[in-house]
C-alpha positions in Angstrom: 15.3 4.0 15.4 12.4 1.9 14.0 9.9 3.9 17.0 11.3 7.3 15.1 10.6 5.5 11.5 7.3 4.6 12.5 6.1 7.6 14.1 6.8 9.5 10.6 4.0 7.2 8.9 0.5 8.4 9.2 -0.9 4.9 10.5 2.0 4.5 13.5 4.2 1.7 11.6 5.9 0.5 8.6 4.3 -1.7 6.0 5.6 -4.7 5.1 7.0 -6.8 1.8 3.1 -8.2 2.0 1.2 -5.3 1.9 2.7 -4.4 -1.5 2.1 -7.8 -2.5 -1.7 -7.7 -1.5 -1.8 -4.4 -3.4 -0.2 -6.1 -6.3 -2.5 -9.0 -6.7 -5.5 -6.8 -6.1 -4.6 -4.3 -8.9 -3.8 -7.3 -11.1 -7.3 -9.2 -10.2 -10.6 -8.8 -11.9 -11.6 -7.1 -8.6 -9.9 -3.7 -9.8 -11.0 -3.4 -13.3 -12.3 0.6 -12.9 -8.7 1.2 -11.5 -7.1 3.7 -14.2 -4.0 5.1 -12.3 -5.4 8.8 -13.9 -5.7 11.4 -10.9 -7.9 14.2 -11.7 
């Protein structure tokens, strides 16, 4: 089941509870102060 998950992803495998926690504290930081969340 989990081969079948991950072959649906475009990288080959599920993230995990991390990433999203990098993202989280990246998008928080001062390091992503142009990011708006606009799409154009």
């Amino acid at each position: 089941m989990m081969k079948r998950r991950d072959a649906m992803c475009p990288t080959g495998k599920q993230g995990e509870a991390w990433d999203v926690a990098y993202a989280a504290l990246f998008l928080a930081s001062d390091e992503a102060k142009y990011i708006m969340g606009a799409t154009c």
